[in-house]
C-alpha positions as CSV (number, residue, x, y, z in Angstrom):
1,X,-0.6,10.0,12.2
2,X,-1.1,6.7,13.3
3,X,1.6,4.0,11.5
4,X,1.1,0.7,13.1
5,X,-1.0,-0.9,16.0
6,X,0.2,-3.7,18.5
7,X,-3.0,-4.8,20.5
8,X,-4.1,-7.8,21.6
9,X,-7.6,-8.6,19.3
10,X,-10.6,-8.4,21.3
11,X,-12.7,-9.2,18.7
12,X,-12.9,-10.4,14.8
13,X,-15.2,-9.8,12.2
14,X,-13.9,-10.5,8.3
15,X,-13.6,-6.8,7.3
16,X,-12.6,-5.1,10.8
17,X,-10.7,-6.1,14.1
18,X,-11.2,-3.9,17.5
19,X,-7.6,-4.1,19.2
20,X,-7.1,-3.5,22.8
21,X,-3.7,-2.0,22.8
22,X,-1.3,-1.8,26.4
23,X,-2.7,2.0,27.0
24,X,-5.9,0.4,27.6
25,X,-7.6,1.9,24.5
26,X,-9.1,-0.2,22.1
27,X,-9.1,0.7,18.0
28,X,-11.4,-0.4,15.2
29,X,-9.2,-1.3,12.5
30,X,-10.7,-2.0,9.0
31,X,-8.9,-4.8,7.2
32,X,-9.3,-6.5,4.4
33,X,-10.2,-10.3,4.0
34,X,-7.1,-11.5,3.4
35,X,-5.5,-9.7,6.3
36,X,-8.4,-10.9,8.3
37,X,-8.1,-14.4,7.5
38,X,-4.2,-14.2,8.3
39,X,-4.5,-13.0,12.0
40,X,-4.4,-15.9,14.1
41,X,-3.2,-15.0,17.4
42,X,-4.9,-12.8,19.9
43,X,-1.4,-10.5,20.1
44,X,-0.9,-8.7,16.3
45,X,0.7,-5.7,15.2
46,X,-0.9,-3.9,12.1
47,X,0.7,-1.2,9.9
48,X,-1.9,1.4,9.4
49,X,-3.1,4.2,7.1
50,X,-5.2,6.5,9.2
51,X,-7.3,8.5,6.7
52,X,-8.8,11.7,8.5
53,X,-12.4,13.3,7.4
54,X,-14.3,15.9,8.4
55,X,-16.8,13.3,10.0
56,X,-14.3,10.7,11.0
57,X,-10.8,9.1,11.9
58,X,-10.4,5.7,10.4
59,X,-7.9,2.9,10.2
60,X,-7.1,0.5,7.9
61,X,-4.5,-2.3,8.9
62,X,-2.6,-4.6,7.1
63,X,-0.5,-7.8,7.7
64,X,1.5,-7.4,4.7
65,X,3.2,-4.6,3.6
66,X,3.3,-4.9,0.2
67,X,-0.8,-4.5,0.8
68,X,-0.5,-1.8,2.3
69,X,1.5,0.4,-0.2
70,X,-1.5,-1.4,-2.6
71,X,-3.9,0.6,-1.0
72,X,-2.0,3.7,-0.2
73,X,-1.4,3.7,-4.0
74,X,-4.9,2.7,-4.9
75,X,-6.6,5.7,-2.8
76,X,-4.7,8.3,-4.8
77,X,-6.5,7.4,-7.7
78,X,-9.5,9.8,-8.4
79,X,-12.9,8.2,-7.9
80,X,-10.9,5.2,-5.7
81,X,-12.0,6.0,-1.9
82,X,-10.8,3.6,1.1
83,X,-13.6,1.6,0.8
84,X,-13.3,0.2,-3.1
85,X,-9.5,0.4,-2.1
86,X,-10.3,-2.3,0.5
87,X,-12.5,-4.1,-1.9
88,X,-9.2,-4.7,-3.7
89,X,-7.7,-5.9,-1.5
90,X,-9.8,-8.1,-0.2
91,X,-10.4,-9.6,-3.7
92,X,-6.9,-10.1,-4.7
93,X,-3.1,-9.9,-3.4
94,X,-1.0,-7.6,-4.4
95,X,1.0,-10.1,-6.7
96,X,-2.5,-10.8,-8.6
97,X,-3.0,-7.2,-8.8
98,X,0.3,-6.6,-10.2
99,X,-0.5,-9.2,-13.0
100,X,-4.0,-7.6,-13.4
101,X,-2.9,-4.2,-13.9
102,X,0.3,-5.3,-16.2
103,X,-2.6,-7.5,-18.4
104,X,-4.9,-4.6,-18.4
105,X,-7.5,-7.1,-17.3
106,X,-10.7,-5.1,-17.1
107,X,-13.1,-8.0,-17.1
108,X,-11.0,-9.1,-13.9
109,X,-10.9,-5.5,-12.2
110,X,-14.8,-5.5,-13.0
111,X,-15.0,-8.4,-10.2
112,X,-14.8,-6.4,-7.6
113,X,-17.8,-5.2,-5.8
114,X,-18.5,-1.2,-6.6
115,X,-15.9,-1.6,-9.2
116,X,-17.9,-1.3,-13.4
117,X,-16.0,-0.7,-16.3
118,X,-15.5,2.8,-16.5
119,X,-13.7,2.5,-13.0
120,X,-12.1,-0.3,-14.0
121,X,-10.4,1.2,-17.1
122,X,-9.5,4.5,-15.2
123,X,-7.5,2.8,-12.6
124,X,-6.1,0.4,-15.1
125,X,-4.9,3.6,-17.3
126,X,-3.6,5.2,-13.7
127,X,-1.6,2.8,-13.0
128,X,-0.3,1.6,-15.8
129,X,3.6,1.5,-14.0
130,X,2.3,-0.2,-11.1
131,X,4.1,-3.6,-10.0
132,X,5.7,-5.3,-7.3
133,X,9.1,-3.3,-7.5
134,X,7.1,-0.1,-7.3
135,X,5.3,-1.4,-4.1
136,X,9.3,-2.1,-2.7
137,X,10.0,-4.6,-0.9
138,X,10.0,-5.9,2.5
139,X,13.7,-6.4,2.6
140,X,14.0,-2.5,1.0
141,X,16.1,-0.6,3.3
142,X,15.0,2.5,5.0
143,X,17.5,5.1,3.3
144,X,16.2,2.9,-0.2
145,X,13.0,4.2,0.7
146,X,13.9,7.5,1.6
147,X,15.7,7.9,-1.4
148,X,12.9,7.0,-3.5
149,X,10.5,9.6,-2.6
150,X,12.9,12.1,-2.5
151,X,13.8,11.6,-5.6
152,X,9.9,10.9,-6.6
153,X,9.1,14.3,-5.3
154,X,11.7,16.2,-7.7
155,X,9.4,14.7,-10.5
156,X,11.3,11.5,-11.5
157,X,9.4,8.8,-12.7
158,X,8.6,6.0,-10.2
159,X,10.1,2.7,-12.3
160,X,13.4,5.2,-13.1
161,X,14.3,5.9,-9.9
162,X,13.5,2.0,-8.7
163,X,15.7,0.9,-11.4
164,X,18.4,3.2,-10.7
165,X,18.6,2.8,-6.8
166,X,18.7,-1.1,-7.6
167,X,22.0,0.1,-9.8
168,X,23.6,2.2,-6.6
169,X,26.1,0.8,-4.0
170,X,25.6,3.8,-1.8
171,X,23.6,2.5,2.0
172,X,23.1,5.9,3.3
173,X,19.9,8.4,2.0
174,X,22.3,11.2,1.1
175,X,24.7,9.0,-1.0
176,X,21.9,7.2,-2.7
177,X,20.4,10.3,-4.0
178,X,23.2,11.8,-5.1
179,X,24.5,8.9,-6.7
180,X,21.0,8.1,-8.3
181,X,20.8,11.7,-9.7
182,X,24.1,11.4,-11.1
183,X,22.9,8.3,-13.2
184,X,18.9,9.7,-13.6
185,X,21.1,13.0,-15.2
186,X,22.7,10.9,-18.3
């Protein structure tokens, strides 16, 4: 699996980027607009989601973070593939989205291109927890992070658990968990 990219950017076009990394192989990275119009300097370093299909390996970079998890989220949805999760991106930021989504802005959501109503209302009804805390944030630490999906895998709600690990002193994974099921138990 392939989690970030540091290349130098031999060439940019507004929805992909072909780095030459220091191994001397160069990747085709999909971005987003956004993303695109950020990258400034012929030396960047992308986080990536590498999606894996029977016909292809593709990557999609991101800038931002925050974007990222966006589209992670977005491609879990049923009827969302990377492509309309791109779309997304490109379209708005992942505050705006956040707003959209908390709204239930269909009419908005319908903006963006291969997106009609029907797909509008299912991801709108999908994620219907999704904002900016359940992205994390930048500053999140990595035993936060752990914590989170551990505790997301043993079927605890995703705004719980981030409103309980904001409540926990603990800074190692282990601690925080335990601690956070402690209070998720009451």
């Amino acid at each position: 699996m392939i989690i970030a990219v540091t290349g130098k950017v031999e060439k940019k076009e507004p929805t992909h980027l072909h780095l030459l990394t220091p191994g001397g192989i160069v990747y085709e990275v999909f971005v987003s607009l956004h993303c695109s119009a950020a990258v400034t300097q012929s030396e960047v370093k992308l986080h990536t989601t590498h999606i894996v299909r029977e016909d292809a390996q593709l990557l999609y970079g991101f800038l931002d973070l925050n974007e990222k998890r966006m589209f992670d989220t977005l491609i879990k949805i049923s009827g969302v593939g990377p492509k309309v999760a791109m779309a997304i991106c490109s379209t708005f930021t992942p505050e705006s989205f956040a707003r959209i989504v908390q709204s239930k802005d269909v009419s908005t959501l319908k903006r963006v291109p291969g997106i009609g109503p029907k797909s509008a209302g299912r991801i709108l009804v999908e994620l219907g927890d999704f904002s900016l805390e359940s992205l994390g944030s930048e500053t999140s630490s990595p035993a936060r992070s752990e914590a989170a999906m551990a505790l997301e895998s043993l079927g605890f709600k995703k705004d719980a658990v981030s409103k309980v690990l904001a409540t926990c002193s603990a800074t190692e994974t282990e601690a925080l968990i335990k601690e956070a099921l402690k209070k998720l138990s009451r």
